[in-house]
C-alpha positions in Angstrom: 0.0 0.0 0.0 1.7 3.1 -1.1 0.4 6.8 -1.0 -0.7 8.7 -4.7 1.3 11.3 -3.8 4.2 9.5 -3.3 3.6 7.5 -6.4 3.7 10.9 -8.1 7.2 11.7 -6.9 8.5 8.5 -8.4 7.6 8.9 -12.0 9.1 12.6 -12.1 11.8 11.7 -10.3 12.4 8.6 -12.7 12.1 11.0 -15.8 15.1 12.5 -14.7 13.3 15.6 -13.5 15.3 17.7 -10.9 13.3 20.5 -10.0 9.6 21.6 -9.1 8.2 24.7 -8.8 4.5 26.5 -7.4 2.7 27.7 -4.9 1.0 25.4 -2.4 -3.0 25.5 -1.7 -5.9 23.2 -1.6 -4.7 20.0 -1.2 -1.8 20.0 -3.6 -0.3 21.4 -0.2 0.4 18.0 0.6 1.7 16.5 -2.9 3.9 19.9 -2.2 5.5 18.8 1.0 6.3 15.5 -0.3 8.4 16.6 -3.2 10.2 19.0 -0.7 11.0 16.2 2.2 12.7 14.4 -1.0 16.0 17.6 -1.1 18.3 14.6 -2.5 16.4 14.2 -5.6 14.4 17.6 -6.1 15.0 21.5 -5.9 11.4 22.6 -4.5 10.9 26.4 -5.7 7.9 28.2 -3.5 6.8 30.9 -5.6 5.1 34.2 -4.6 2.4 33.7 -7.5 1.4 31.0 -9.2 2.7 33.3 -12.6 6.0 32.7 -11.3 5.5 29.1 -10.9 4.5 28.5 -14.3 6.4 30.8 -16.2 9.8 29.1 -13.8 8.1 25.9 -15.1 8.5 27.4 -18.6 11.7 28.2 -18.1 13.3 25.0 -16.7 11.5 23.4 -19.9 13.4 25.6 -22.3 16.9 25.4 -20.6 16.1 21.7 -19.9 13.8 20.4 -22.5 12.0 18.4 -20.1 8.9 19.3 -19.0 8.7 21.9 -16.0 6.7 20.7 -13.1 4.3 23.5 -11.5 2.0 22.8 -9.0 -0.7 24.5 -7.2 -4.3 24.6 -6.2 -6.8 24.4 -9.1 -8.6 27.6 -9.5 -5.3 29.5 -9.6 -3.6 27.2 -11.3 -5.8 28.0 -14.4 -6.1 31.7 -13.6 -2.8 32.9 -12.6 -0.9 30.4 -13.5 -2.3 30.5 -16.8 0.0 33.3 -18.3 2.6 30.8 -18.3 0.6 27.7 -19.4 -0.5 30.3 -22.6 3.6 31.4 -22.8 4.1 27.8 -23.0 1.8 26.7 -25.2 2.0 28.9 -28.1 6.0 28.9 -27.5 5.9 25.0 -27.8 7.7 24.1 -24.6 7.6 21.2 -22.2 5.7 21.8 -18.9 3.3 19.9 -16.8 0.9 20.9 -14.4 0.0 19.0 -11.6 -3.0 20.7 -9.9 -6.7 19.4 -8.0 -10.2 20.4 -7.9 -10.7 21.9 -4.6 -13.9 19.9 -3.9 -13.1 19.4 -0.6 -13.3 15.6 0.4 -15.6 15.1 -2.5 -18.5 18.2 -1.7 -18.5 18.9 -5.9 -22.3 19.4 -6.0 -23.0 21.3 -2.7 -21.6 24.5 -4.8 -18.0 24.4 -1.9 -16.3 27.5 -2.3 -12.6 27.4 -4.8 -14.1 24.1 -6.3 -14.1 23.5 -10.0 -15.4 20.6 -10.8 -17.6 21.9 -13.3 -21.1 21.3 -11.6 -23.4 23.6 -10.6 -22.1 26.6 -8.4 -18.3 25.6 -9.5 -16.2 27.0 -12.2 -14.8 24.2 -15.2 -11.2 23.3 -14.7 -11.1 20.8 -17.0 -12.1 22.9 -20.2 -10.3 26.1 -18.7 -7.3 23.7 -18.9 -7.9 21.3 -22.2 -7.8 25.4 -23.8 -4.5 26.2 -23.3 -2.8 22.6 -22.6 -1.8 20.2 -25.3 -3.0 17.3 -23.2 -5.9 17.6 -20.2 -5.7 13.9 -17.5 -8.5 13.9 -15.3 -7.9 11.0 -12.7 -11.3 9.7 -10.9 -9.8 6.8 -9.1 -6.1 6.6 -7.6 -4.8 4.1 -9.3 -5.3 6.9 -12.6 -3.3 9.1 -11.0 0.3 8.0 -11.5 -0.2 6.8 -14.9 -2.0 10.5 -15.8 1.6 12.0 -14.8 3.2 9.5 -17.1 0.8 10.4 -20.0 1.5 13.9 -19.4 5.2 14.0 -19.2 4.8 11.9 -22.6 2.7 13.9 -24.2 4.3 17.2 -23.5 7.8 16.2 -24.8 6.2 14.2 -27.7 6.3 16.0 -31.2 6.0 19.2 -30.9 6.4 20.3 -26.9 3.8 21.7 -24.9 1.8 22.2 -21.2 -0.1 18.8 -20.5 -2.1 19.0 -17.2 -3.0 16.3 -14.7 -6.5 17.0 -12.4 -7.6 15.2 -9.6 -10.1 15.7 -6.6 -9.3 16.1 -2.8 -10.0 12.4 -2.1 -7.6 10.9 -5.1 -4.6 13.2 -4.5 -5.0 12.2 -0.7 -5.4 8.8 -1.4 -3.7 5.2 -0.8 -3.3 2.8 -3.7 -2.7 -0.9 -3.2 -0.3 -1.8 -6.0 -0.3 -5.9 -6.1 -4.6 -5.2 -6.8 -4.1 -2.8 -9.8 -5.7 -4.3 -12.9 -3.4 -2.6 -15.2 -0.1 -2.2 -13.5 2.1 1.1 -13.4 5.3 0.1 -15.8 8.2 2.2 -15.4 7.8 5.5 -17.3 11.2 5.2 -19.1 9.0 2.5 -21.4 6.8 5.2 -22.1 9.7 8.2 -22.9 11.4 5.4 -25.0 10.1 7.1 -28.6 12.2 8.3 -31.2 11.1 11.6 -32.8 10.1 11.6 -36.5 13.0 11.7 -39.0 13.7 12.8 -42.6 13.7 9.8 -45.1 17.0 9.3 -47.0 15.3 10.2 -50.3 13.7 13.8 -48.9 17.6 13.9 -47.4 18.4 13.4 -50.8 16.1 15.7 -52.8 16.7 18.5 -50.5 20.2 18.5 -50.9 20.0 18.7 -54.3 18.5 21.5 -54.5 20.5 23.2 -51.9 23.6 22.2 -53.9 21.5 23.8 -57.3 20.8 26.4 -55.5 22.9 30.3 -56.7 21.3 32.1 -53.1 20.1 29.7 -50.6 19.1 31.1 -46.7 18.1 29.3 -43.8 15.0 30.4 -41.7 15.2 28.9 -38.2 12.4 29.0 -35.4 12.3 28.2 -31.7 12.1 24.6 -32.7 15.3 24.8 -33.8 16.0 25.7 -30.1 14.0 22.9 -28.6 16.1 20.4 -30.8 18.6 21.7 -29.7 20.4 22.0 -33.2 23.2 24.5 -32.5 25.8 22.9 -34.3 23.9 21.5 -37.0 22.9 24.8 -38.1 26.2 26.0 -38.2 28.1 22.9 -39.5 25.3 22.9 -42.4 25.8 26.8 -42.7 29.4 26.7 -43.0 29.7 23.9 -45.6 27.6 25.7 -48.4 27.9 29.5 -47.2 24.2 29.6 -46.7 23.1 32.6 -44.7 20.9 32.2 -41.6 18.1 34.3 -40.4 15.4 34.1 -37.7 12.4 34.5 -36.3 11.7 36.4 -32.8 11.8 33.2 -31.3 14.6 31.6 -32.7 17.2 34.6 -32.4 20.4 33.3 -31.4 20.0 30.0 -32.6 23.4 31.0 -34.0 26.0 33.8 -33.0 24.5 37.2 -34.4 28.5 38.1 -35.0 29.1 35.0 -36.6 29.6 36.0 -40.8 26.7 33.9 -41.9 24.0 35.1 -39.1 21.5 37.6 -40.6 19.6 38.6 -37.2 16.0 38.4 -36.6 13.8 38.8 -40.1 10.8 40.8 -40.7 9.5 44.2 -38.4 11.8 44.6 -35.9 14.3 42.9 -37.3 17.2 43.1 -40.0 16.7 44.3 -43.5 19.7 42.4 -44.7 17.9 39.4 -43.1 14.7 40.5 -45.3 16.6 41.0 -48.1 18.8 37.8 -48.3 15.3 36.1 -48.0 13.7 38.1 -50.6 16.2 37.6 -53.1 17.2 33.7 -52.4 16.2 31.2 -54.7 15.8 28.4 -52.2 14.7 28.9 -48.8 15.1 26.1 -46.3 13.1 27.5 -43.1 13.8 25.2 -39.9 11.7 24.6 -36.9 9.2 27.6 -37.9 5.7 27.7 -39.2 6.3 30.7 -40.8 3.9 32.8 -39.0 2.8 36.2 -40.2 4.3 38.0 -37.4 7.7 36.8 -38.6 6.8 36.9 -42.4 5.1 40.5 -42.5 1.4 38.8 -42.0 2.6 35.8 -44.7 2.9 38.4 -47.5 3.9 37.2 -50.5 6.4 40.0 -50.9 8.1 38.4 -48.0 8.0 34.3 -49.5 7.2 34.5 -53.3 6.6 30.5 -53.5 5.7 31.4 -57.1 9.8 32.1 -57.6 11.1 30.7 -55.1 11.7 26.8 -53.7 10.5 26.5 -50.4 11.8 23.5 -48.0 9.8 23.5 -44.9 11.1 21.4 -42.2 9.2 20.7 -38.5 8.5 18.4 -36.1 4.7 18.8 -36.1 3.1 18.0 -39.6 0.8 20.7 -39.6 3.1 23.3 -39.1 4.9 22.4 -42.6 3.1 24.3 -45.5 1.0 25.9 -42.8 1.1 29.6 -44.0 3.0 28.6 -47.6 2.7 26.1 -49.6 6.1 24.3 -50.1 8.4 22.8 -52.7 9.3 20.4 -49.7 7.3 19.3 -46.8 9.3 17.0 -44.4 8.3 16.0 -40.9 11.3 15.7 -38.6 13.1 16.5 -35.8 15.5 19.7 -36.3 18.9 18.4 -35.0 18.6 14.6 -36.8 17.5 16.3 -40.1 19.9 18.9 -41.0 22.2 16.2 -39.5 21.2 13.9 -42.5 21.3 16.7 -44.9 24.9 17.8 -44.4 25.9 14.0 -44.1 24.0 13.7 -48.2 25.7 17.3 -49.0 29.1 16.6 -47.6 28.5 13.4 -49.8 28.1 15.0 -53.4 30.9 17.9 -52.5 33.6 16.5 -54.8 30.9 16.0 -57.7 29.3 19.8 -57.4 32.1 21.9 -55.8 32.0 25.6 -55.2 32.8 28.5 -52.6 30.9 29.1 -50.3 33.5 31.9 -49.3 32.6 33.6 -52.0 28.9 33.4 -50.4 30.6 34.9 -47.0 32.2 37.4 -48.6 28.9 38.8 -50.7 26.8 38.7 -47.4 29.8 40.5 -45.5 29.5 43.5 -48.3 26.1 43.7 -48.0 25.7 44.0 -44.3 28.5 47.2 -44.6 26.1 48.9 -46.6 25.4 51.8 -44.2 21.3 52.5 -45.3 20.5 48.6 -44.5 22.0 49.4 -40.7 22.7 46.0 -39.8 22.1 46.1 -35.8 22.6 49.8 -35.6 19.7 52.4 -35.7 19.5 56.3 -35.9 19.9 56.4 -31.9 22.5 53.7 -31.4 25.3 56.5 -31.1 24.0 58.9 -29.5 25.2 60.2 -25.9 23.0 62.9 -24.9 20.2 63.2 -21.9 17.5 62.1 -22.2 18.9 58.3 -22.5 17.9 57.2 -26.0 17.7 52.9 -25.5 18.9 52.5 -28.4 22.3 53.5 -27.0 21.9 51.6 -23.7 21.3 48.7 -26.4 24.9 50.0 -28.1 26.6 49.5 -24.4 25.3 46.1 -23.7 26.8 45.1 -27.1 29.8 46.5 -25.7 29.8 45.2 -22.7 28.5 41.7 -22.9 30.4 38.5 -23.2 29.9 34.6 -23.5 29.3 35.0 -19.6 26.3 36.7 -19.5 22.9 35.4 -20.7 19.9 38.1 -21.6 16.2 37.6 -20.7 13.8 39.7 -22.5 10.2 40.7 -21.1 7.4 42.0 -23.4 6.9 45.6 -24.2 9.0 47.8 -26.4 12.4 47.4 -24.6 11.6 43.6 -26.0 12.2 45.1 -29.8 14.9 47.3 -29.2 16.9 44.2 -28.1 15.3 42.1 -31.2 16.4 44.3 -33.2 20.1 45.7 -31.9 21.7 43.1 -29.3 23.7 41.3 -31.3 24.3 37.9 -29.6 27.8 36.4 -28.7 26.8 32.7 -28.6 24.2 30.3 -29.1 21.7 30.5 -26.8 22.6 33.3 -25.2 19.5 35.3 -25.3 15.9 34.0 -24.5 12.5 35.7 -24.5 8.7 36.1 -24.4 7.4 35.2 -27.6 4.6 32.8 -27.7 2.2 35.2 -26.0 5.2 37.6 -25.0 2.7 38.8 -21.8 4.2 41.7 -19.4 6.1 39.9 -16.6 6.9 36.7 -18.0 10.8 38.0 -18.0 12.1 38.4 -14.1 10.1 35.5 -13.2 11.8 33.3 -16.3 15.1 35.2 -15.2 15.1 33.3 -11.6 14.9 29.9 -13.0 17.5 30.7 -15.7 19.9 31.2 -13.1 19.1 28.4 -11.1 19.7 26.3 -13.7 22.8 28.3 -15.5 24.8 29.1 -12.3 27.9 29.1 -14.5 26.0 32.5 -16.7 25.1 36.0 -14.9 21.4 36.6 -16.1 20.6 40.2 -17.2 16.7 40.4 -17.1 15.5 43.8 -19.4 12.0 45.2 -18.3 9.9 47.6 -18.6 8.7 49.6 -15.8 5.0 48.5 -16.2 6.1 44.8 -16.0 8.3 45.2 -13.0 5.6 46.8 -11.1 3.6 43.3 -11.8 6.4 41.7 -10.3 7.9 43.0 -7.6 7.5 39.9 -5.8 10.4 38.3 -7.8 13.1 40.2 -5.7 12.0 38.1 -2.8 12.2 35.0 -4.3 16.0 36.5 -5.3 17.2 36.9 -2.1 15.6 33.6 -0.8 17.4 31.7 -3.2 20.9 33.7 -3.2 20.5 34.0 -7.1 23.0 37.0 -8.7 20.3 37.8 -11.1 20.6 42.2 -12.4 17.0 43.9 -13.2 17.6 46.3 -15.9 14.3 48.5 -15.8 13.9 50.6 -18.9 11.8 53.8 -17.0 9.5 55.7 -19.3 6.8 55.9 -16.5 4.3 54.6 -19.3 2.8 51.4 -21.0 5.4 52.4 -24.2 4.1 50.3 -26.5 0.5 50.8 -25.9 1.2 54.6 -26.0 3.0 54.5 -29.0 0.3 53.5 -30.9 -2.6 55.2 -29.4 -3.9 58.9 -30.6 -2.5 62.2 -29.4 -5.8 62.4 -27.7 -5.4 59.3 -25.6 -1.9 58.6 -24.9 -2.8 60.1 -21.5 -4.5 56.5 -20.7 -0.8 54.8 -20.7 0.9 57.2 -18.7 1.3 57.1 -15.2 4.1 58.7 -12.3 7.5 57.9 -12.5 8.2 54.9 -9.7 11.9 54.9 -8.3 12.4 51.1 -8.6 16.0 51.8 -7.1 14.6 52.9 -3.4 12.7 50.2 -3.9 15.3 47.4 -4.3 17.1 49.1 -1.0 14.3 48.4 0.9 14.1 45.2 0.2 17.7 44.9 1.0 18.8 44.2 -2.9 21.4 47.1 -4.7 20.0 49.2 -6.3 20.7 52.2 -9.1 19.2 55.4 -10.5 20.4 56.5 -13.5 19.4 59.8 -15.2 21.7 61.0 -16.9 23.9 60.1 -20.1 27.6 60.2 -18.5 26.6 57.8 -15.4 25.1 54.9 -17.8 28.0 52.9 -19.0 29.4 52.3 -15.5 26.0 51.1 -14.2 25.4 48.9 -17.2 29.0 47.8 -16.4 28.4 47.7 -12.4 25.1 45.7 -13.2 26.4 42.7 -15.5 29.0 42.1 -13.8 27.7 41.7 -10.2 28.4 38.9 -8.2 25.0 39.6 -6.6 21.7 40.3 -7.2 21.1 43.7 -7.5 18.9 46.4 -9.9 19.5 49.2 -12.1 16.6 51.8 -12.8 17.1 53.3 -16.3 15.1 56.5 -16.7 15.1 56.7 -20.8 13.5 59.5 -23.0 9.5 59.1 -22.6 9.3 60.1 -26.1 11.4 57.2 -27.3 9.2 54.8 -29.5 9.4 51.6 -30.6 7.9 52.5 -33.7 11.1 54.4 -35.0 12.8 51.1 -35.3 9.9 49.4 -36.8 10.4 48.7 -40.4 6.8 48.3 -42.6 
């Protein structure tokens, strides 16, 4: 006889799961306590919100790329904890949520307060969580419990990766399960994980290379699926042997070094016109762990991707996704990593039989990124050093500043596209941000998990003011878990993005008084810096990323700066 909850910590801990994160309530308070008593196999985060849980849980799944465990009581769960979920699930990244009904020792039909069962008088957990979750368990009976975590960890690393969610009421989650009278036993999970991931055929190996090798301009387009494969150096390797040009999406920036020769930055609004050039005027485009959506295509014009002149080879892990928004010249389902691995292995093949340069490709690209009208990661602001601060310049000194030891977290807002467009990254990896919903205050709370999990990196979380406000809560949690994270706020004492876009006549709605985050931080025992003017930026920036502690720095930057001015249409 063995308790559910203790079943539950087994099959994470046997998925090679490390950490959990959440907010106790309702009875999940005791599935809660049971991961913590267990310090030798897990790191238990308490959170101060269940956003924090989730979005940590998002986190840990894209650093990891196994699913994040959150846990918390129902209602909230879905609520709160839903901006993460949402982050999650449109970004395509492993999580599972392990949450309860609240129906208090089975009262679901006398209308119990927090329940959400779905009966009368109670809210519906189950479709609030089937919306935003690739996969929605609801274990009736014990013995469903453990296997629904299985399912879920399976189903949110399988194919394409995503939230699955596991529901139970009080009496389940507190209850006892007699193993030797299962009638279906509880196999070991790894039986379960054991699945390869769909992989390109020899032949569509073949064809594609083919035409990459016929091709005069060919570019790569890679996605955040590209990230989740975790197909760093396959892009490169596959890059380098042909001189083919690399660009991204929002979501896949930094998939390769932004200095190396063949990166081309993000593509499309707030992104690089060489990158929207070199795709524009390639003959073959091989787009990589991307659906091609019209946020990163300039709403799927066909300005953008003319598949009436050009060859489009459309590679992803989820079937639907390939020729989603295009049609294609080539549709494969595959995994990232194992299918550019094939291609290069067929290209590297034929290189004898159809030689060229690709340094002659290099040193085209390198011309046309000189061109000083295209500014290739620099902008009309980028230089300047007068007061006001401009952010475009604070974006010139982090160039300058940053190194292979630092990794950036973006939030939402308009400080998000300043960095999309002018960071340019240093290594693989090195930047990471909201993207599949991008909501305000998904980046400190994605920051503390990135530096559990990369002690060996100082994380550099950039925020806007309106975000930090939402979560303020996150430089407890810093101090509670001695993490060295710097909070770069970027102070216009408005919603910036909303009040770039709104009429003269109501800009007034996104503006609010200016908040000295800096006092702030120094109450709460945490560093803190103002800075106002020009002259003291660089050594703050400087004092900031280089920290040994955790400490924040409150940029107050030109109210009349706009995102909009490095917006391209």
């Amino acid at each position: 006889m063995r308790r559910t909850i203790d079943m539950i910590c087994d099959v994470v801990f046997d998925a090679g799961i490390d950490h959990v994160f959440g907010l106790p309530g309702g009875v999940a308070d005791f599935l809660f306590e049971e991961f913590y008593k267990r310090s030798d196999q897990f790191k238990t985060i308490v959170t101060h919100h269940e956003a924090s849980g989730a979005i940590m849980a998002d986190m840990y799944g894209r650093l990891t790329r196994k699913p994040g465990i959150v846990i918390g009581q129902g209602i909230f769960m879905a609520t709160n904890g839903g901006l993460g979920i949402a982050e999650a699930y449109h970004a395509g990244v492993p999580m599972v949520i392990l949450t309860e009904m609240s129906d208090y020792h089975g009262n679901s039909l006398q209308g119990v307060y927090q329940s959400g069962t779905g009966e009368y008088g109670t809210i519906d957990l189950i479709s609030m969580f089937k919306s935003m979750t690739k996969f929605t368990a609801f274990a009736n009976v014990p013995e469903e419990l453990p296997y629904a975590v299985q399912l879920a960890i399976k189903h949110a690393t399988s194919g394409r990766p995503g939230p699955a969610c596991v529901l139970t009421r009080w009496n389940v989650m507190n209850s006892v399960i007699e193993e030797d009278e299962m009638e279906v036993p509880l196999y070991s999970i790894e039986g379960h994980l054991r699945v390869s991931p769909p992989t390109i055929s020899d032949l569509d190996a073949e064809k594609i290379a083919n035409v990459l090798l016929a091709a005069e301009s060919p570019v790569m387009i890679c996605g955040r699926g590209s990230h989740a494969s975790n197909a760093y150096q396959e892009v490169r390797v596959l890059a380098e042997l042909i001189g083919m040009p690399v660009a991204t999406s929002y979501m896949g920036k930094s998939i390769i070094e932004e200095t190396h020769d063949l990166a081309l930055g993000v593509m499309a609004s707030f992104g690089q016109e060489v990158a929207d050039q070199s795709i524009q005027n390639a003959d073959v485009i091989l787009a990589v762990g991307t659906c091609l959506a019209p946020d990163n295509t300039n709403n799927c014009s066909p300005e953008f991707i003319n598949v009436k002149k050009q060859k489009l080879i459309h590679i992803d892990i989820e079937p639907r996704n390939a020729g989603w928004t295009y049609p294609v010249t080539i549709g494969v389902t595959a995994d990232a990593k194992s299918a550019l691995q094939k291609i290069t292995e067929k290209l590297k093949s034929k290189m004898s039989i159809f030689p060229f340069d690709a340094k002659q490709r290099i040193s085209k690209l390198k011309q046309l990124k000189e061109r000083d009208e295209l500014e290739f990661f620099t902008a009309e602001h980028y230089n300047d050093t007068e007061t006001p601060i401009q952010p475009e310049s604070i974006v010139k000194i982090f160039n300058d500043l940053m190194g292979n030891e630092h990794m950036l977290i973006l939030d939402a807002g308009n400080n998000r596209m300043w960095f999309t467009k002018l960071f340019q990254t240093k290594y693989p990896g090195q930047i990471i941000g909201a993207g599949g919903v991008a909501a305000m205050g998904w980046g400190p709370n994605a920051s503390l998990a990135a530096q559990l999990l990369k002690p060996d990196k100082k994380v550099i979380n950039i925020v806007g003011d309106s975000s930090f406000l939402m979560d303020m809560y996150t430089l407890e949690t810093v101090k509670e878990y001695d993490l060295p994270i710097t909070f770069f706020i970027f102070n216009d004492s408005s919603l910036g993005n909303v009040r770039d876009v709104l009429s003269r006549k109501g800009r007034d709605l996104a503006n609010f008084p200016n908040t000295n985050f800096a006092n702030i931080a120094k109450s709460m025992n945490i560093e803190g810096l103002r800075v106002e003017k020009y002259q003291d930026l660089k050594p703050a920036i400087e004092k900031g990323i280089n920290s040994k502690k955790a400490m924040l720095v409150d940029l107050v930057i030109d109210p009349k700066a706009s995102h909009l001015r490095v917006r391209r249409s």
